[in-house]
PDB file of N, CA, C and O in Angstrom, chain B, residues numbered from 101:
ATOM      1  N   UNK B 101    -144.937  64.526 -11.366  1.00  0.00           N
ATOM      2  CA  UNK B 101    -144.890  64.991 -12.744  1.00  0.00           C
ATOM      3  C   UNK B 101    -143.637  65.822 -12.997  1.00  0.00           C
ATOM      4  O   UNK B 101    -142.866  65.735 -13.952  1.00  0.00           O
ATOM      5  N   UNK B 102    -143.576  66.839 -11.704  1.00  0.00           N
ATOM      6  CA  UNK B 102    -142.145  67.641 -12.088  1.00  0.00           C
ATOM      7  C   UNK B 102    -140.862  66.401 -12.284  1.00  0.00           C
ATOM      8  O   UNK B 102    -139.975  66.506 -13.131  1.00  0.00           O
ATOM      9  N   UNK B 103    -140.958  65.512 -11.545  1.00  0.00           N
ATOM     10  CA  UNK B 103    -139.593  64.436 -11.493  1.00  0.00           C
ATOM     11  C   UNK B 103    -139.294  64.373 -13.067  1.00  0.00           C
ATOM     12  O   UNK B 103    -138.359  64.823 -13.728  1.00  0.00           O
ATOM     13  N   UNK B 104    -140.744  63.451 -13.515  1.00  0.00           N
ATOM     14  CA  UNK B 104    -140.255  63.046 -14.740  1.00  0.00           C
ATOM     15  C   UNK B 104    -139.995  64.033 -15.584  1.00  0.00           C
ATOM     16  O   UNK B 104    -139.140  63.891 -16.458  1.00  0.00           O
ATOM     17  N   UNK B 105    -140.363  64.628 -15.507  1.00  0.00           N
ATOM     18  CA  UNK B 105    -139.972  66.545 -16.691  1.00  0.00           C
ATOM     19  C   UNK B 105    -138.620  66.387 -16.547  1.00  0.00           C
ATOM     20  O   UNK B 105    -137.984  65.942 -17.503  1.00  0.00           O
ATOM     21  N   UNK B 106    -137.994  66.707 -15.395  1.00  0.00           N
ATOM     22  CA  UNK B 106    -136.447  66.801 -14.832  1.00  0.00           C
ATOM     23  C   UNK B 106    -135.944  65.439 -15.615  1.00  0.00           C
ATOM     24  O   UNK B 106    -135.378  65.697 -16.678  1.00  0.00           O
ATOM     25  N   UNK B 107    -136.047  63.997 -15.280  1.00  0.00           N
ATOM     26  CA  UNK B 107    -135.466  62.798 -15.803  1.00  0.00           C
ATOM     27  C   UNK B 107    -135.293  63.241 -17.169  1.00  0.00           C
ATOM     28  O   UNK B 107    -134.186  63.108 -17.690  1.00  0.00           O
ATOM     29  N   UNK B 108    -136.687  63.980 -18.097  1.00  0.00           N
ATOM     30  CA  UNK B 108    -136.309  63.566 -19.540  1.00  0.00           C
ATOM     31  C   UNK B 108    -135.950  65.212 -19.688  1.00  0.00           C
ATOM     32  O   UNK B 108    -135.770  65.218 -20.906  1.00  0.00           O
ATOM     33  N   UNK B 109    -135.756  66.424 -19.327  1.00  0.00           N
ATOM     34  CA  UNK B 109    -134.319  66.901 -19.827  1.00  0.00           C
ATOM     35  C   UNK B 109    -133.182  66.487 -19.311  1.00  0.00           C
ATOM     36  O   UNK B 109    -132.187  66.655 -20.016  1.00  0.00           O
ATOM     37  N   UNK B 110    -133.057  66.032 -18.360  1.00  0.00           N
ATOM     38  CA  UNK B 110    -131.443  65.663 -18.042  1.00  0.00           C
ATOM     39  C   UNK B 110    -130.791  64.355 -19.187  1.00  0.00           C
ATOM     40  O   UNK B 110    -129.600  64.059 -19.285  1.00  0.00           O
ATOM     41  N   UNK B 111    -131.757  63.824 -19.843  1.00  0.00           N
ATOM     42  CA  UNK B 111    -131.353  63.075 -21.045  1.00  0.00           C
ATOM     43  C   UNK B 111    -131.468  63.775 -22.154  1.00  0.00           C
ATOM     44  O   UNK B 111    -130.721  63.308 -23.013  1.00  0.00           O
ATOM     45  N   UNK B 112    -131.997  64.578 -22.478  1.00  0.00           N
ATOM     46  CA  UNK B 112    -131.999  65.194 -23.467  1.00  0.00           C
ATOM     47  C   UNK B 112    -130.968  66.420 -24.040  1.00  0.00           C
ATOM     48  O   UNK B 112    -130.587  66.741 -25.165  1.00  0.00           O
ATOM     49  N   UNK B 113    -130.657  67.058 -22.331  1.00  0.00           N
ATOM     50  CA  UNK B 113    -129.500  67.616 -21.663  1.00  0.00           C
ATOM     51  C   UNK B 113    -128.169  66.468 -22.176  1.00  0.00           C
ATOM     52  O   UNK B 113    -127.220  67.043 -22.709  1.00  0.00           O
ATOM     53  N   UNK B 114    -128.113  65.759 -22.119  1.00  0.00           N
ATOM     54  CA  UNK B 114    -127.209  64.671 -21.721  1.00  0.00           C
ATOM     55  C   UNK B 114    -126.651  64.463 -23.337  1.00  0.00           C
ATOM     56  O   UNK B 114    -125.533  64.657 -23.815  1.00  0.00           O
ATOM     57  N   UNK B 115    -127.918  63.985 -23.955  1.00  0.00           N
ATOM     58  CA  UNK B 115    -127.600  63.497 -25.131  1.00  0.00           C
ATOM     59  C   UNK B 115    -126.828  65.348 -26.335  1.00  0.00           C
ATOM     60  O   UNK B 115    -125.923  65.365 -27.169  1.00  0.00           O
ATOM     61  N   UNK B 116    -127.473  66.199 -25.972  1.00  0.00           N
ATOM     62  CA  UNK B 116    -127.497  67.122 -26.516  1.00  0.00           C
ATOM     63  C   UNK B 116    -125.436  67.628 -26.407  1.00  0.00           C
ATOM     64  O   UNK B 116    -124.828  68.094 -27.371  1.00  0.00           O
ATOM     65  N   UNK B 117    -124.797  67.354 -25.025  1.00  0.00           N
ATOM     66  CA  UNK B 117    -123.873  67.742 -24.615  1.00  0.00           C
ATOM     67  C   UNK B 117    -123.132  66.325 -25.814  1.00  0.00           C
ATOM     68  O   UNK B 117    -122.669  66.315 -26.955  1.00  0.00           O
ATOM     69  N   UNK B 118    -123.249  65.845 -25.310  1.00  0.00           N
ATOM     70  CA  UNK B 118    -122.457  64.254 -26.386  1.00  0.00           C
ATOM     71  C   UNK B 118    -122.108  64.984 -27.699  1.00  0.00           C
ATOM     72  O   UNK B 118    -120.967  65.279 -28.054  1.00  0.00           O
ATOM     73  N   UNK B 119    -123.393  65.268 -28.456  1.00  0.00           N
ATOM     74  CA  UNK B 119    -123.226  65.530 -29.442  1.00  0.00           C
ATOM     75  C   UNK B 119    -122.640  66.621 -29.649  1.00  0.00           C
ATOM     76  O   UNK B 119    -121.729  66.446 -30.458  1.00  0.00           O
ATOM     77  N   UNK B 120    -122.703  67.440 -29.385  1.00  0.00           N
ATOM     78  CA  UNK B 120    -121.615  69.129 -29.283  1.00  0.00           C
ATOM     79  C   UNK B 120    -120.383  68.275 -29.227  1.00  0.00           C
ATOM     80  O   UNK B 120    -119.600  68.220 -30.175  1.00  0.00           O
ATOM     81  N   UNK B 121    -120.222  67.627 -28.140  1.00  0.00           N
ATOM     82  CA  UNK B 121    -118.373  67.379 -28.364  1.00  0.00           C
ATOM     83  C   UNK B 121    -117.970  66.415 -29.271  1.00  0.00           C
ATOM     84  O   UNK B 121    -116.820  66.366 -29.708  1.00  0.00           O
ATOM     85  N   UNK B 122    -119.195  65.342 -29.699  1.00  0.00           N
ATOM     86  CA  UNK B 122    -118.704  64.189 -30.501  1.00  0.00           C
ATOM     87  C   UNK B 122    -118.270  65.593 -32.020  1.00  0.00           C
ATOM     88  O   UNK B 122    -117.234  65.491 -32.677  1.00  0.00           O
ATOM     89  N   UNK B 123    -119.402  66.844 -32.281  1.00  0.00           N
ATOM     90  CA  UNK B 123    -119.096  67.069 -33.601  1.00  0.00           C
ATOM     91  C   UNK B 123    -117.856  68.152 -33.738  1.00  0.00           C
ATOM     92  O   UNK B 123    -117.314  68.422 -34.810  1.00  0.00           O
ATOM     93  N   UNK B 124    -117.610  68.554 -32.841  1.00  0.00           N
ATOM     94  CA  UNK B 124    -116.984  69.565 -32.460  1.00  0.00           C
ATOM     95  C   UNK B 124    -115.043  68.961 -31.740  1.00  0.00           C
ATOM     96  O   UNK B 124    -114.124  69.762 -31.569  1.00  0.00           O
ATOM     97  N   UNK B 125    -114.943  67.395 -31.462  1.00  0.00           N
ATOM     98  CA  UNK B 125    -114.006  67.308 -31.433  1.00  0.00           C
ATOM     99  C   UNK B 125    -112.933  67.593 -30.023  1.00  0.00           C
ATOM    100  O   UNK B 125    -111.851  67.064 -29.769  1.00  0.00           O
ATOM    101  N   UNK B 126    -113.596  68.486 -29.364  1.00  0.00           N
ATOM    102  CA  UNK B 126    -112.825  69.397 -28.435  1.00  0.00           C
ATOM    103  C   UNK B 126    -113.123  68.543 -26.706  1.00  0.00           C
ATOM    104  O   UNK B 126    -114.309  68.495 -26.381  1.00  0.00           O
ATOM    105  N   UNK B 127    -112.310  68.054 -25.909  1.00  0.00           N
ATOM    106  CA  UNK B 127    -112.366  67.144 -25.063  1.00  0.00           C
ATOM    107  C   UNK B 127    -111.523  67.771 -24.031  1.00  0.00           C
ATOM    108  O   UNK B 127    -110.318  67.589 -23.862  1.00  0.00           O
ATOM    109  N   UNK B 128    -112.457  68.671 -23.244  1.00  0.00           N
ATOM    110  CA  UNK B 128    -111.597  69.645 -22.319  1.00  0.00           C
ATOM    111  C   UNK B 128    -111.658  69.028 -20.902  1.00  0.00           C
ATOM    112  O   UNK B 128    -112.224  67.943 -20.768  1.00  0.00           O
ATOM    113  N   UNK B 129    -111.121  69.641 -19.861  1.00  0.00           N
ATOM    114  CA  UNK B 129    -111.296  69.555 -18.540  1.00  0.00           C
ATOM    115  C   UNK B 129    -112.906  69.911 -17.949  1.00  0.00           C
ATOM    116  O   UNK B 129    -113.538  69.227 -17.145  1.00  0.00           O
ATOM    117  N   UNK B 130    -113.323  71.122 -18.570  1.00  0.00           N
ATOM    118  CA  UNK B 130    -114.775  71.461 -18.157  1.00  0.00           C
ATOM    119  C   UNK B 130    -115.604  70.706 -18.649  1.00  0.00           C
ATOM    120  O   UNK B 130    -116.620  70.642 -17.957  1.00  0.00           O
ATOM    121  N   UNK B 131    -115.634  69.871 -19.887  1.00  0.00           N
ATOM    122  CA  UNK B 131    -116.584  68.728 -20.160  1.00  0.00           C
ATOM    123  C   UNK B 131    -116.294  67.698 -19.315  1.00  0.00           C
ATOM    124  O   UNK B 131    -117.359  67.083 -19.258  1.00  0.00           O
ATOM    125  N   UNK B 132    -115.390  67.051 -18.526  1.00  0.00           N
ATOM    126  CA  UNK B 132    -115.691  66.088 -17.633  1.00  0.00           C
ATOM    127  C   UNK B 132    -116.482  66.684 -16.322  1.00  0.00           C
ATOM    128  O   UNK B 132    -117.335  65.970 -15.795  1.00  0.00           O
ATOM    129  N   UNK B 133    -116.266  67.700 -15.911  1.00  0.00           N
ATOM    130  CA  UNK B 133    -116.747  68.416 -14.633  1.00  0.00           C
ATOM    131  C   UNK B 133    -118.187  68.358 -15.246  1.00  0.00           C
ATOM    132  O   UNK B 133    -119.146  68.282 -14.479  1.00  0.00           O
ATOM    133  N   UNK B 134    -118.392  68.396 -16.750  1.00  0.00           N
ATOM    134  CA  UNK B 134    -119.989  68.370 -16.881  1.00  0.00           C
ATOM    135  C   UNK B 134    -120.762  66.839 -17.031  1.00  0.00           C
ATOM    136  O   UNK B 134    -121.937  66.497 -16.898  1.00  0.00           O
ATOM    137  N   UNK B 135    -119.794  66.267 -17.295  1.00  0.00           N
ATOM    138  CA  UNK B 135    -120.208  65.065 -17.706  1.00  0.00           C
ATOM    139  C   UNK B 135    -120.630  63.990 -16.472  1.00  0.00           C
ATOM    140  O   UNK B 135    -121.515  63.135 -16.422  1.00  0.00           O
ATOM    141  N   UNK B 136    -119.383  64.507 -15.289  1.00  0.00           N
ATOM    142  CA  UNK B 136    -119.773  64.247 -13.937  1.00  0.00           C
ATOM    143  C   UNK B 136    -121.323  64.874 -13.079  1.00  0.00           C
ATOM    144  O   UNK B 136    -122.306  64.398 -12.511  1.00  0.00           O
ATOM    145  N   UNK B 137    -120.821  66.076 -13.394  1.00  0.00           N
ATOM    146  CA  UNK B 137    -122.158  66.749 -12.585  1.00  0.00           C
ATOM    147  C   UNK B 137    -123.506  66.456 -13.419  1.00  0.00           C
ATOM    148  O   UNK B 137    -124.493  66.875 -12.814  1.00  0.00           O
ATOM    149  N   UNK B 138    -123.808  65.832 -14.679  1.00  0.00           N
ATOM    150  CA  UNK B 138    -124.840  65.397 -15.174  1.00  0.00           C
ATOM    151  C   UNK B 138    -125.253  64.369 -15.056  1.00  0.00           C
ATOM    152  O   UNK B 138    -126.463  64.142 -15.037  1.00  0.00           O
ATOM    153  N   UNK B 139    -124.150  63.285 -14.922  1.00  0.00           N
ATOM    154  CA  UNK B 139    -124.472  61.783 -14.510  1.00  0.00           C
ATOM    155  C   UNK B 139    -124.701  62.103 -12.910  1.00  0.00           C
ATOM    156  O   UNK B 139    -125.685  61.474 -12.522  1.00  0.00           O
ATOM    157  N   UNK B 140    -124.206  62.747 -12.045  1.00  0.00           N
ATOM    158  CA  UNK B 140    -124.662  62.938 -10.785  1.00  0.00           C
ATOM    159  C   UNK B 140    -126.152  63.098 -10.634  1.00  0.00           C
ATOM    160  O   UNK B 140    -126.857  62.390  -9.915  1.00  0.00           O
ATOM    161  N   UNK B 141    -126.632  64.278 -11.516  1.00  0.00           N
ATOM    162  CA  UNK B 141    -127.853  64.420 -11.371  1.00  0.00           C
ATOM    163  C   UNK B 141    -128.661  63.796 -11.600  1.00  0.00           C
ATOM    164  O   UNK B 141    -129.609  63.522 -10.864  1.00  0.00           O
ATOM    165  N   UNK B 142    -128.360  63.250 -13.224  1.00  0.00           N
ATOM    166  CA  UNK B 142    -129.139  62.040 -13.874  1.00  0.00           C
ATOM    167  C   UNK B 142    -129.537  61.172 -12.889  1.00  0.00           C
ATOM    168  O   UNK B 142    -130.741  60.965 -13.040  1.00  0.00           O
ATOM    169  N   UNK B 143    -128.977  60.401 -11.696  1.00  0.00           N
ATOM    170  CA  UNK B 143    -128.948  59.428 -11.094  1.00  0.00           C
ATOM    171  C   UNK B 143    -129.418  59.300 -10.185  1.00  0.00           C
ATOM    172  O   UNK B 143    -129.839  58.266  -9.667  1.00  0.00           O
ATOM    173  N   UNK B 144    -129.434  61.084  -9.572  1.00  0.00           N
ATOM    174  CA  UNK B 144    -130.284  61.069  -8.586  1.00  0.00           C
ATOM    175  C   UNK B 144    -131.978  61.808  -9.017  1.00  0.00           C
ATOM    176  O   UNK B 144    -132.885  61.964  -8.200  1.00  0.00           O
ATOM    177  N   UNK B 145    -132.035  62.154 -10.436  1.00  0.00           N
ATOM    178  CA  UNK B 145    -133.293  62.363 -10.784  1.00  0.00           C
ATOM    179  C   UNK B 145    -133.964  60.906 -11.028  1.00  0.00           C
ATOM    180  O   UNK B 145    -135.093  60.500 -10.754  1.00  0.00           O
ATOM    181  N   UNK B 146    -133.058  60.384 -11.532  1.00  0.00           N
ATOM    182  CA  UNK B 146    -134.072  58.646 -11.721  1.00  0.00           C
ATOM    183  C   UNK B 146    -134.153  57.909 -10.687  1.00  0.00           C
ATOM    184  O   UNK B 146    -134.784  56.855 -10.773  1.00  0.00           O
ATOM    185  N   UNK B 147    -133.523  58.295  -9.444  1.00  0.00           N
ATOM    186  CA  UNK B 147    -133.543  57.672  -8.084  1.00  0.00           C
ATOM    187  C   UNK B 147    -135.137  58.458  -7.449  1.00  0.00           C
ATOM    188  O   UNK B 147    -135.866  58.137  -6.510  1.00  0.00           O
ATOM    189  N   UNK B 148    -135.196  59.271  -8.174  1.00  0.00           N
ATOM    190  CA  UNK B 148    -136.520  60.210  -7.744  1.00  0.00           C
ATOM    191  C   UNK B 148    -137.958  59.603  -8.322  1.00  0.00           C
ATOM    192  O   UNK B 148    -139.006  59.395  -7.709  1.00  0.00           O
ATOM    193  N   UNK B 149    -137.636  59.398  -9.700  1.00  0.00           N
ATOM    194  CA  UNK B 149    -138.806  58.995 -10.216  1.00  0.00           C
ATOM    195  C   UNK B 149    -139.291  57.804 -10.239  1.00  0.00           C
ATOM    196  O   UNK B 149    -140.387  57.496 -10.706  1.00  0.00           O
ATOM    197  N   UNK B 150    -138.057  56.670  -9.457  1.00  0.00           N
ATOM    198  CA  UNK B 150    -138.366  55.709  -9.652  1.00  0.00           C
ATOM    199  C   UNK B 150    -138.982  55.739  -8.775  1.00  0.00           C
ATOM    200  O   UNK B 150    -139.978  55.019  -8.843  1.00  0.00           O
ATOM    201  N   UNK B 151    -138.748  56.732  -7.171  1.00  0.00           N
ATOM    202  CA  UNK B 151    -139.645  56.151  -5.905  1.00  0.00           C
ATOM    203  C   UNK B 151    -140.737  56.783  -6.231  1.00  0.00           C
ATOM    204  O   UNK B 151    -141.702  56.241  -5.693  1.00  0.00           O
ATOM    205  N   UNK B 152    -141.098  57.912  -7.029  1.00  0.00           N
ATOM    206  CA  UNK B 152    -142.274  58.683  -7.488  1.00  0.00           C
ATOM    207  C   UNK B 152    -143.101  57.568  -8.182  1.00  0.00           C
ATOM    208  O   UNK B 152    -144.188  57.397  -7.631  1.00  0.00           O
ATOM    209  N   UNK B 153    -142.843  56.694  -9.343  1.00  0.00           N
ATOM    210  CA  UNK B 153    -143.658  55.583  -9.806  1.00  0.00           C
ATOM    211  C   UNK B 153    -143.835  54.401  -8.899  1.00  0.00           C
ATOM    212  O   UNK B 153    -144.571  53.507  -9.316  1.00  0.00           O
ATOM    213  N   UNK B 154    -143.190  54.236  -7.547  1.00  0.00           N
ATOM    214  CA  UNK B 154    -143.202  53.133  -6.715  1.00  0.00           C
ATOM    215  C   UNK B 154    -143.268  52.107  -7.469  1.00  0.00           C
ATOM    216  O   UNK B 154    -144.193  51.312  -7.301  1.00  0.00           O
ATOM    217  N   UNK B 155    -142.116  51.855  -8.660  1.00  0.00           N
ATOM    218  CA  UNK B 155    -142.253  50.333  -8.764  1.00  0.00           C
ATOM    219  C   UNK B 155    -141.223  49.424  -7.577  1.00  0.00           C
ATOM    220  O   UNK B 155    -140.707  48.498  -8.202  1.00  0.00           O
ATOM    221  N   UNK B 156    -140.999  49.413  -6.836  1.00  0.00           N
ATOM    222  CA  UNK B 156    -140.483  48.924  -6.017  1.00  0.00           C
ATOM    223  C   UNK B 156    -140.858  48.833  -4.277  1.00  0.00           C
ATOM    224  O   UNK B 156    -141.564  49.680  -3.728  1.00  0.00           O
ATOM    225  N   UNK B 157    -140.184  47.529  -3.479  1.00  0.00           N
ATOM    226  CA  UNK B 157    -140.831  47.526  -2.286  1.00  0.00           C
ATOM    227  C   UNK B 157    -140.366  49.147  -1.571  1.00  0.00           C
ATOM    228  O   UNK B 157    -139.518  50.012  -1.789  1.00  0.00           O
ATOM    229  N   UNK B 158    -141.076  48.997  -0.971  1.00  0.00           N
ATOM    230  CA  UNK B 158    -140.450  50.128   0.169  1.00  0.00           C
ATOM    231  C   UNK B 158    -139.081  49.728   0.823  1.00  0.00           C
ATOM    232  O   UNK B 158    -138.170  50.556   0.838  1.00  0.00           O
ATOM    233  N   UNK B 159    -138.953  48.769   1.238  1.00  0.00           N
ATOM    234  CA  UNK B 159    -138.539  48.183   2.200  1.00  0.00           C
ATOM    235  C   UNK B 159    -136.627  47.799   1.546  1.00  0.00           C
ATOM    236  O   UNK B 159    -136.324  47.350   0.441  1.00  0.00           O
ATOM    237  N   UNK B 160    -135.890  48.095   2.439  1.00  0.00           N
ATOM    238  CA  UNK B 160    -134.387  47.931   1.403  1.00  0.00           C
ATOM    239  C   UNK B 160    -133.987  46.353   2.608  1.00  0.00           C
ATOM    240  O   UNK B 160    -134.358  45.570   3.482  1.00  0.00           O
ATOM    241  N   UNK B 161    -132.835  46.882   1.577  1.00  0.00           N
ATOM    242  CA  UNK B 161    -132.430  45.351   2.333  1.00  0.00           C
ATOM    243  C   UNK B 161    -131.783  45.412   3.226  1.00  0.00           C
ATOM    244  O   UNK B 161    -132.010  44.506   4.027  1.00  0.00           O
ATOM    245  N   UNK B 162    -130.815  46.277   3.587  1.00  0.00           N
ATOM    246  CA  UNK B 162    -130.444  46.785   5.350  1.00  0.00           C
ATOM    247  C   UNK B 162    -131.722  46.893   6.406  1.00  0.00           C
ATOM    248  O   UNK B 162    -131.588  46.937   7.629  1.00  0.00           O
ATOM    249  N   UNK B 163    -133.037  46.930   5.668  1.00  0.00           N
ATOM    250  CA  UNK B 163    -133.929  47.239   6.763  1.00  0.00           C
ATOM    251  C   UNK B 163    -134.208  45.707   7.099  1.00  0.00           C
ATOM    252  O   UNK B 163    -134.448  45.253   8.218  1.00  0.00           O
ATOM    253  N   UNK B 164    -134.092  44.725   5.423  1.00  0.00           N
ATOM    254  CA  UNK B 164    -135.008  43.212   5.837  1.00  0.00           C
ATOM    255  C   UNK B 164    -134.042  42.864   6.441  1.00  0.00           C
ATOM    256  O   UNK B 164    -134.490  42.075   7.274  1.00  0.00           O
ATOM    257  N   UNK B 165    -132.170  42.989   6.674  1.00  0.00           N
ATOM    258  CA  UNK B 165    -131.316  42.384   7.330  1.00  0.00           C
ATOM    259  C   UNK B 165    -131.198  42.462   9.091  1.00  0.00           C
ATOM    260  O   UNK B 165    -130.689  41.840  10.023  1.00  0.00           O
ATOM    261  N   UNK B 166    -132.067  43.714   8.819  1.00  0.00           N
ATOM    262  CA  UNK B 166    -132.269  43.857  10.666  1.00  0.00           C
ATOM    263  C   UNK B 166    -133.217  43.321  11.093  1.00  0.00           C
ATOM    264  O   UNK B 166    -133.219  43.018  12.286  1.00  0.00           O
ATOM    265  N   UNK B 167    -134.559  42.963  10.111  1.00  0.00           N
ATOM    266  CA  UNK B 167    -135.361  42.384  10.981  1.00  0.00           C
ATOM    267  C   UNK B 167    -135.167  41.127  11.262  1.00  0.00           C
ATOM    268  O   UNK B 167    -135.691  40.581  12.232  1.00  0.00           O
ATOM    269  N   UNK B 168    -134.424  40.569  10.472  1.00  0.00           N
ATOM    270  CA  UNK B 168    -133.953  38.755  10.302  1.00  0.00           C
ATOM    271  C   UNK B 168    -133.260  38.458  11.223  1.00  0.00           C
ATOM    272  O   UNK B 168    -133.306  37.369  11.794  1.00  0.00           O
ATOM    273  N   UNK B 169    -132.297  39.655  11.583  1.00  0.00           N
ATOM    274  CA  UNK B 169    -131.480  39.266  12.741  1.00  0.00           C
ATOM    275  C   UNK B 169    -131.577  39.816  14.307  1.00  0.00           C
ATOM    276  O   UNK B 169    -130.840  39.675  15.282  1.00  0.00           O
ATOM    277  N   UNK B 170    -132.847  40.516  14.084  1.00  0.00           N
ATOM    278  CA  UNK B 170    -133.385  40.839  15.356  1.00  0.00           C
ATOM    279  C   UNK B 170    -133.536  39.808  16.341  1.00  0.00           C
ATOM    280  O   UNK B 170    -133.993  38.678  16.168  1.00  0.00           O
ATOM    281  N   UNK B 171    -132.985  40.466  17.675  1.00  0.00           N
ATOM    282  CA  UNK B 171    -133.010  39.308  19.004  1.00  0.00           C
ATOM    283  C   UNK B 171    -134.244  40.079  19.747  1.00  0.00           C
ATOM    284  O   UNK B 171    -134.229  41.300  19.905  1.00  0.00           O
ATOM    285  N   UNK B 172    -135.146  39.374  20.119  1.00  0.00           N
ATOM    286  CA  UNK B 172    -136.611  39.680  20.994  1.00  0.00           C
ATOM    287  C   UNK B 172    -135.765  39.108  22.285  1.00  0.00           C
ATOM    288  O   UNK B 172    -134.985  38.156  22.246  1.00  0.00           O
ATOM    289  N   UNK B 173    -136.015  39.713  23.164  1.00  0.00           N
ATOM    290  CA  UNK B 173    -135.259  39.625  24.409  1.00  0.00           C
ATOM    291  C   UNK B 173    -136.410  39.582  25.494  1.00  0.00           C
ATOM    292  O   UNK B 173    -136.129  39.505  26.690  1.00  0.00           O
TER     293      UNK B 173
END
Protein backbone atom coordinates (compact mmCIF):
# COMPACT_ATOMS: atom_id res chain seq x y z
CA UNK A 1 0.00 0.00 0.00
CA UNK A 2 2.89 2.37 1.00
CA UNK A 3 4.44 1.61 -2.76
CA UNK A 4 1.46 2.73 -4.43
CA UNK A 5 1.01 6.03 -2.19
CA UNK A 6 4.80 6.73 -3.24
CA UNK A 7 4.02 5.80 -7.29
CA UNK A 8 1.01 8.29 -7.22
CA UNK A 9 2.86 11.26 -5.52
CA UNK A 10 5.85 10.90 -7.51
CA UNK A 11 3.32 11.62 -10.48
CA UNK A 12 1.63 14.03 -9.04
CA UNK A 13 5.09 15.38 -7.80
CA UNK A 14 6.06 15.06 -11.39
CA UNK A 15 3.20 16.54 -13.06
CA UNK A 16 3.04 19.43 -10.48
CA UNK A 17 7.00 20.35 -11.27
CA UNK A 18 6.07 20.45 -15.32
CA UNK A 19 3.68 22.79 -14.68
CA UNK A 20 5.63 25.40 -12.46
CA UNK A 21 8.18 25.55 -15.28
CA UNK A 22 5.84 25.14 -18.31
CA UNK A 23 4.00 28.54 -16.55
CA UNK A 24 6.76 30.18 -15.23
CA UNK A 25 9.09 29.84 -18.31
CA UNK A 26 12.39 29.53 -16.38
CA UNK A 27 14.59 26.31 -17.59
CA UNK A 28 17.51 26.16 -15.18
CA UNK A 29 20.31 23.72 -14.42
CA UNK A 30 18.53 22.66 -11.01
CA UNK A 31 15.35 21.64 -12.90
CA UNK A 32 17.18 19.01 -14.87
CA UNK A 33 18.98 17.66 -11.63
CA UNK A 34 15.16 17.47 -10.65
CA UNK A 35 13.78 16.18 -13.49
CA UNK A 36 16.52 13.43 -13.39
CA UNK A 37 16.29 12.60 -9.79
CA UNK A 38 12.37 12.25 -10.25
CA UNK A 39 12.36 10.09 -13.25
CA UNK A 40 15.03 8.08 -11.23
CA UNK A 41 12.70 7.60 -8.57
CA UNK A 42 9.60 7.38 -10.56
CA UNK A 43 11.13 4.23 -12.08
CA UNK A 44 12.26 2.70 -9.41
CA UNK A 45 8.90 3.31 -7.42
CA UNK A 46 6.97 1.59 -10.35
CA UNK A 47 9.66 -1.11 -10.47
CA UNK A 48 8.32 -1.55 -6.80
CA UNK A 49 4.78 -1.70 -7.32
CA UNK A 50 4.82 -3.58 -10.11
CA UNK A 51 6.61 -6.54 -8.13
CA UNK A 52 4.19 -5.50 -5.14
CA UNK A 53 1.01 -6.28 -7.63
CA UNK A 54 2.97 -9.42 -9.07
CA UNK A 55 1.66 -9.01 -12.40
CA UNK A 56 4.50 -10.69 -13.72
CA UNK A 57 6.55 -14.12 -13.73
CA UNK A 58 9.03 -14.22 -11.12
CA UNK A 59 11.37 -15.62 -13.15
CA UNK A 60 13.67 -13.06 -15.62
CA UNK A 61 15.16 -14.03 -18.49
CA UNK A 62 18.90 -14.28 -17.50
CA UNK A 63 17.54 -16.81 -15.02
CA UNK A 64 15.35 -18.85 -18.06
CA UNK A 65 18.78 -18.38 -20.19
CA UNK A 66 20.71 -20.36 -17.62
CA UNK A 67 18.48 -22.95 -17.22
CA UNK A 68 18.27 -23.66 -21.10
CA UNK A 69 21.78 -23.76 -21.27
CA UNK A 70 22.57 -25.69 -18.34
CA UNK A 71 25.04 -28.76 -18.83
CA UNK A 72 23.98 -31.77 -16.22
CA UNK A 73 27.26 -33.41 -16.04
Amino acid sequence: MFLIFMFIFFISAFLLLMYGVIKSRKVTVPFFLLLFLGTYCFFNVAKDVLDELDLGSKTSFNQLDDDIFEIDD
